[in-house]
Steps between C-alpha positions, in 0.01 A plus 500: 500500500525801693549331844612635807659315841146582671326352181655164523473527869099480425500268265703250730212592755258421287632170391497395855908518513555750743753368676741559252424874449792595693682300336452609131494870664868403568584427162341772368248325266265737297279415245783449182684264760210261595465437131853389432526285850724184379437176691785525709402874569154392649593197679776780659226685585259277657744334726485594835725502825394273809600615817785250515657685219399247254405563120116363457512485104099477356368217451366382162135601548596831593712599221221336264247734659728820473560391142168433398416910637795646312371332215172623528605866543692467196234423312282796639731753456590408091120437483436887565714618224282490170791552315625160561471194239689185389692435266413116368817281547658546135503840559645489811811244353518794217551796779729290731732446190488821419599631832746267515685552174483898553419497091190715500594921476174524694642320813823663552386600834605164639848586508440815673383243888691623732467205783660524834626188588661621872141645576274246322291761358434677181618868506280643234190447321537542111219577323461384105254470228464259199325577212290184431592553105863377585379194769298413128851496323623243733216228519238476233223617682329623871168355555488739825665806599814338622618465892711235714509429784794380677612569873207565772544860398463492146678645201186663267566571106270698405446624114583910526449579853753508802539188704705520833766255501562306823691150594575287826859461556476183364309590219783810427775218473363268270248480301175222550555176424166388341415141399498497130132347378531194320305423139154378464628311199907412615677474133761215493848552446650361178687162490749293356431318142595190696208578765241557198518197348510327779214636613304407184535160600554441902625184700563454847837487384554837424230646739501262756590556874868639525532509106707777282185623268247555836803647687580723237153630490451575869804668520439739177153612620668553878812663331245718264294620775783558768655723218209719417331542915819470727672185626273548826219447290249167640203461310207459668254179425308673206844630336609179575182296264537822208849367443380131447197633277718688298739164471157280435361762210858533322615121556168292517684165435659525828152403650599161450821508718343786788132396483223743398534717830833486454569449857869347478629796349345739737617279780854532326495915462436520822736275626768700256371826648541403851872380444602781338345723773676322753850521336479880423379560856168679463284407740160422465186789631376253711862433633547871579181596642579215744839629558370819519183392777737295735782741483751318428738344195463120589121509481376246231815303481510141587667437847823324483560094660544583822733184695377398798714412809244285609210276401127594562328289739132345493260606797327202773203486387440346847647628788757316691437546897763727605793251732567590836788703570717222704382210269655692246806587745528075540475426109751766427716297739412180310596662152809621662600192596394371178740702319788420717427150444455507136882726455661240688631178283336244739112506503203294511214555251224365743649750716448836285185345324297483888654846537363633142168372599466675843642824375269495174258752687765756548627449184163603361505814695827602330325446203222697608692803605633512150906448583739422246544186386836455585472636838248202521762284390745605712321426784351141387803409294318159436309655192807538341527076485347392211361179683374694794350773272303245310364323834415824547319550212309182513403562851301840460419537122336186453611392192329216251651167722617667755811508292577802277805350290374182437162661390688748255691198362193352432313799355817550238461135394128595415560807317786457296228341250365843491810715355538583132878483494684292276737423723257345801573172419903509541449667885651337803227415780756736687447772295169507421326740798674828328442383148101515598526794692631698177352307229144390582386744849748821471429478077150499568485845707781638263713513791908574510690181620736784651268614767549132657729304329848705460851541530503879702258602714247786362279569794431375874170233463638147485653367217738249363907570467596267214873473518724179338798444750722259372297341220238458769179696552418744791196623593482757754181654637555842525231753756560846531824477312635236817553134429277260659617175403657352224396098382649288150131380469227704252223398702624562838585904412116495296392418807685685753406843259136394538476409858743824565229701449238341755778426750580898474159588423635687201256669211510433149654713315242696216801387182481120577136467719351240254798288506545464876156454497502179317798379700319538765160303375773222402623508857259542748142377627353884622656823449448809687372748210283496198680324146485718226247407182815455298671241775136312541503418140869373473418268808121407351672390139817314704319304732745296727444493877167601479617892391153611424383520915 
C-alpha cells in the first residue's frame, strides 16, 4: 500500500483519532508501517503526555477501537486486489514446510532476504514466480489458484506471474506460527498387547480411578497428540469429545467402565492436559489475553496468604452515644489505677471488679476505635485474669445461665453421644470440649483443628496454644500473635476463645466461620449477626439449650 505520511495523517482524521496525528507524523508512519504496527508499537503510539509530564497509556476501549479500524483497512485494501485467493489450510501446512525446509528449486529466493535487524525494515523487495506445475509436485492437488496469507501485508503465490514480496519485522525473523487443525476423525495411537486384552474384558480394577490400564491410556493419546501438534497444544471441547469417540468406536467394551458418554475419561484427558500444560509452562489463551489486557505478569494468578498483624473487627450495628470528653478523662483515671492495683501483689477483687464495671463504657470505646488488643490489655490488665475475664464474659455476652463454663460443660456432656469415634467412650470429662470441637462440629464443616487448636501460632484471630509443660497441659489463648491468658482447664480456654471474640468485638474469620458459629449458638442466648444455613442446621439437629432460637 502505497501510503504516504499525509495519507495516514487522513486516515487517522477520519477515524476520529486526530490527536495522535502528530504523533505518528513523528514516527514517520506511512502506509507499509500502519500495517505492520505490533501491539506494543500502537499502545507507544497512542499514549500521550499530561502536562505534569506523566505517560497517559490508552485505555482498553481505545486500543480495541484503533484495532478494530486497522483491521478493517486491511481487509479493504487485500479486497481490491483480484489477484488475491486462499489457499485451504492443507495447502497452506504444504507451503509453510516447504519454505521452511528450503527443498523446493522453485523457492530458492528465500535465502536471498536480506532483513535489517538495526533498522527493523526490509531493504529490498524480491520479486519471484512459481510455476503452479511444480506447487502440483509437492501436494497432490490445488483446488484454487494457490495464495497465503500471513502477516497484515501479505505474502501472494501466484501460479506464473510476479508477486511482490513484503514482511513485518517480525514476520522477516520468523516464520508464522499457525495452529495446526486437528482431525475430524482423531486415529488412536497403538497400544500395548497387555492394554488389548485388557480392554476386551474391563474391570474397575484395571480402569478404575488412579489405575495402570486407564492411566496408560490417557497418557498415550496426550503423549500422541503433544507429539504430532506441539507440546503447547490444548484441545478445545470438540477435540476434546473426537478423542473419546474415537476411544468408544475402537474399544466399545470400555462403555461399561466410562459410561456411554464416556464422561470419566474426558474428565481425565483434560485433567492430564491441564497438568502437563502447567508443568511445561505454556500458558493458557485466556491466561495471556488477560495478562496481556491488565498489563501485567501476575494477572490471573491466585494471590498469595497474606498474614495479618491484626484481626478484623465487626461494626455496631447500633451506635454507642459518643462519652464525654472528661468522663472519659475520670475512667481513664479509674483504669489507671486499676492497673496499678492489679501489678501490685496485694489487691482486692471487689476492688478491681467495681472498677471493671464503671470503666466498661470506655472500654467499649477502645473497642470501637478499633485499637489493638493488647494495647487494650495493657491498659485494663484485668482481662488478662482468667477469673476476671470470664466475669467479664458472663456479664455482657449473656451466655445460656449466665454462666459460660458451666454451660459448655454441660453442652459436651450432651454431645459426646453424637461423635462417631471409637474412642468417645475412653475420654476424660476433662478432655472432652476439644475432642467435640474436632470430631463432631470442626469434622462437620471439614475444618483444620490447626486454625484453633495448635502448638504454633499461624495467624492473628484467636486460637488455642496447646503446649504439655511438664507432663501437664497448657492452653494458651493466643490474639494477634500476643498471649492473653493461659488456664489447665479445656473448658475455661473454649470459652475464653469464644467470648474473646464478643469481648473484642472480633469477626469471624471466612476458613473457620461455621465453626465459631456453632460455638457461639452453644454459648450464647442472642448474637449480633445472622448464623449461617450450615451453623443453623448443626444447632437444629443438636438441640441442647434451646440452639434452634
Amino acid at each position: 500500500m502505497d501510503w504516504s505520511n499525509d495519507d495516514v495523517s487522513r486516515w487517522l482524521i477520519d477515524n476520529e483519532f486526530s490527536k495522535y496525528v502528530a504523533k505518528f507524523k513523528e514516527e514517520e508512519i506511512d502506509g507499509l508501517s500502519l500495517l505492520n504496527l505490533s501491539p506494543t508499537s500502537i499502545e507507544e503510539l497512542l499514549s500521550i503526555i499530561t502536562d505534569d509530564n506523566v505517560i497517559k497509556k490508552p485505555t482498553i476501549g481505545l486500543k480495541t477501537t484503533f484495532n478494530k479500524k486497522l483491521i478493517q483497512l486491511k481487509e479493504n485494501v487485500f479486497s481490491n486486489h483480484n489477484t488475491i485467493m486462499t489457499l485451504n489450510e492443507k495447502q497452506s501446512d504444504i507451503l509453510i514446510e516447504q519454505l521452511r525446509t528450503n527443498q523446493s528449486n522453485n523457492l530458492s529466493f528465500f535465502d536471498d532476504f536480506r532483513i535489517d535487524n538495526d533498522n527493523d525494515s526490509i531493504d529490498q523487495q524480491h520479486s519471484l514466480t512459481i510455476s503452479s506445475s511444480d506447487l502440483n509436485t509437492s501436494s497432490s492437488s490445488f483446488d484454487q489458484i494457490p495464495t497465503i496469507t500471513t502477516s497484515p501485508l501479505s505474502r501472494e503465490v501466484l501460479p506464473d506471474r510476479i508477486i511482490n514480496q513484503t514482511s513485518s519485522d517480525s514476520a522477516a525473523n520468523s516464520l508464522p506460527q499457525l495452529r495446526k487443525k486437528f482431525p475430524l476423525n482423531y486415529v488412536l495411537p497403538s497400544f500395548s498387547r497387555a492394554f488389548v486384552e485388557a480392554a476386551e474384558d474391563p474391570s474397575l480394577a484395571n480402569f478404575g480411578p488412579r489405575c495402570t490400564m486407564k492411566q496408560q491410556l490417557v497418557k498415550t493419546i496426550r503423549d500422541d497428540v503433544v507429539n504430532t501438534y506441539g507440546i503447547g497444544f490444548y484441545p478445545t471441547a470438540y477435540e476434546f469429545d473426537r478423542m473419546v469417540v474415537s476411544v468408544k468406536n475402537k474399544i466399545p467394551t470400555l462403555t461399561k467402565i466410562f459410561g456411554e458418554d464416556m464422561s470419566v475419561l474426558t474428565s481425565a484427558l483434560k485433567q492430564q492436559f491441564s497438568r502437563d500444560r502447567k508443568a511445561s509452562n505454556c500458558l493458557s489463551e485466556v491466561l495471556e489475553k488477560k495478562r496481556q489486557s491488565y498489563g501485567h505478569q501476575s494477572s490471573g494468578r491466585k494471590l498469595k496468604f497474606i498474614k495479618l498483624e491484626l484481626a478484623s473487627r465487626r461494626e455496631y450495628i447500633v451506635e454507642e452515644n459518643q462519652q464525654p470528653q472528661e468522663l472519659l478523662m475520670q475512667l481513664y483515671q479509674q483504669a489507671e489505677s486499676m492497673r496499678v492495683m492489679i501489678n501490685t501483689t496485694n489487691y482486692d477483687y471487689s476492688q478491681v471488679k467495681s472498677k471493671m464495671d464503671a470503666t466498661y463504657s470506655h472500654r467499649k470505646q477502645l473497642v470501637q476505635e478499633m485499637k489493638p488488643v493488647k494495647d487494650i490489655v495493657e491498659l485494663y490488665p484485668a482481662l488478662a485474669i482468667t477469673n476476671l475475664l470470664i466475669r467479664e464474659i458472663n456479664l455482657r455476652c449473656d451466655p445460656f445461665g449466665g454462666d459460660i463454663v458451666k454451660t459448655l460443660t454441660s453442652v459436651c456432656t450432651k454431645l459426646i453421644k453424637y461423635v462417631d469415634h471409637p474412642r468417645k467412650e475412653d475420654v476424660p470429662e476433662e478432655e472432652q470440649p476439644f475432642f467435640i470441637l474436632e470430631h463432631l462440629i470442626m469434622k462437620r464443616f471439614k475444618h483444620s483443628k490447626k486454625l484453633l487448636l495448635n502448638h504454633e501460632v499461624i495467624d492473628a484471630h484467636p486460637m488455642i496454644q496447646v503446649q504439655s509443660i511438664d507432663k501437664v497441659k497448657d492452653y494458651a489463648i493466643i490474639i494477634e500473635y500476643n498471649r492473653l491468658i493461659s488456664t489447665n482447664s479445656q473448658v475455661e480456654s473454649m470459652a475464653i476463645l469464644i467470648g474473646s471474640y464478643e469481648i473484642f468485638n472480633i469477626e469471624y474469620p471466612s476458613k473457620i466461620r461455621a465453626t465459631l458459629e456453632v460455638l457461639n449458638g452453644l454459648s450464647f442466648t442472642k448474637r449480633s449477626f445472622c448464623v449461617s444455613l450450615a451453623a443453623k442446621r448443626f444447632l437444629n439437629g443438636h438441640k441442647v439449650n434451646n440452639l434452634s432460637s
